[in-house]
N, C-alpha and C positions, 0 to 999 in steps of 0.2 A: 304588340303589347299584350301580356298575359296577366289578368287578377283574378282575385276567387278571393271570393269571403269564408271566414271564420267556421260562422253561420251554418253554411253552404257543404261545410266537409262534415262528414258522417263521423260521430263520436264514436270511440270502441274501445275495451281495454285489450291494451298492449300484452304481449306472453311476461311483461315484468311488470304488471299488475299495475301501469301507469294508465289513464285516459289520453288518451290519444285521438289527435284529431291532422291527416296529411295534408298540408299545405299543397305541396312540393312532392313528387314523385315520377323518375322517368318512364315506369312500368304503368303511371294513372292519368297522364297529364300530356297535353301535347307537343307540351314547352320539352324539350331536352337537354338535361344537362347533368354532369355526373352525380350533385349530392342530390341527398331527399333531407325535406323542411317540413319540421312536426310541430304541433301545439301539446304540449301534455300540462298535464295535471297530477298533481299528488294531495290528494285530500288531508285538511290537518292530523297530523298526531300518526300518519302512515307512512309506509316506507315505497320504495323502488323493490321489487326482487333482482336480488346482485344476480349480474348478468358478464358477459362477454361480449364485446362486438370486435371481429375481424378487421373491425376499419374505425377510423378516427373519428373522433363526433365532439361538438361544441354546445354548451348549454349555453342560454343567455338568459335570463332571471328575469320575469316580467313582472310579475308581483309576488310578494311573500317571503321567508328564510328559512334555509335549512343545512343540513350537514350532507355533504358531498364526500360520499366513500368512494376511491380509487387506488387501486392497488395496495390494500395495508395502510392510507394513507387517509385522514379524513381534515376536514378542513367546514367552519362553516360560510356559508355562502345566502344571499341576500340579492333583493333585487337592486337590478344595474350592474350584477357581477357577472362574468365571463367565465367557461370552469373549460378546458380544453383538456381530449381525454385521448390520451395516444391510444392505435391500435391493441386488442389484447391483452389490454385490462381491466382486471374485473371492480365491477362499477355498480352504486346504487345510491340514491339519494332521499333524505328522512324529512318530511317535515317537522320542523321544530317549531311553528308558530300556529295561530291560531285563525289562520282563514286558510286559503286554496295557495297552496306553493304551483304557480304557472311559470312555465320557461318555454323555449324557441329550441327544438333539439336540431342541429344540424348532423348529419352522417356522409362522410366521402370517404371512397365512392358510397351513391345512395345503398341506404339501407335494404337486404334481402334476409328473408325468414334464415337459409344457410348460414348466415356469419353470423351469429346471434347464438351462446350458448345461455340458457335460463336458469341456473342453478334451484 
C-alpha cells in the first residue's frame, strides 16, 4: 500500500501558470504506474495558460466553477464534473467563481515536461 498526503507534496506553479501539487508520479514515487495524479489550483477570476499535452488527461472538479477551453470548444464545468481531454488539444481552464477552482488532473501516459507545448 502506497499514501502520501496533500500536505506532504511540495506546491509550485505549473509552466500553465496553475499551482500544482504531484500526487502521483512514475519518475517521483515508488509506486509505478503509467499515469501521473496532480492537485492544481486556479485562483479565482484567473485562467490556465492554453497549452497542449501529447497525451490524454482528465479533470475531476473538487471544489469551485469554471469554463473549460478545448479545442475551439468551451463548456462550463463545476465541481463533481469530469472534463476528459483527448491527446493534442489545446486546453485551458478560467475560473469563473469566487473562491479557488481545485481539480484532480490525471495525464496517461504520466505527464513529461516534452509533451507539453505552453502557448
Amino acid at each position: 500500500m502506497f499514501i502520501k498526503k496533500l500536505q506532504n507534496c511540495k506546491e509550485f506553479i505549473a509552466g500553465d501558470k496553475t499551482i500544482l501539487r504531484e500526487l502521483l508520479h512514475l519518475d517521483k514515487d515508488t509506486v509505478k504506474c503509467g499515469y501521473s495524479l496532480a492537485h492544481t489550483i486556479v485562483k479565482s477570476g484567473e485562467s490556465s495558460t492554453p497549452h497542449i499535452l501529447k497525451t490524454a488527461g482528465v479533470h475531476y472538479l473538487l471544489e469551485g466553477e469554471g469554463i473549460m477551453y478545448v479545442g475551439g470548444e468551451s463548456k462550463e464545468a463545476q465541481m463533481g464534473d469530469m472534463i476528459y481531454i483527448l491527446p493534442n488539444a489545446k486546453q485551458s481552464i478560467k475560473n469563473s467563481g469566487k473562491t479557488n477552482l481545485k481539480f484532480l488532473c490525471i495525464v496517461d501516459p504520466a505527464w513529461r515536461p516534452e509533451d507539453e507545448i505552453v502557448f
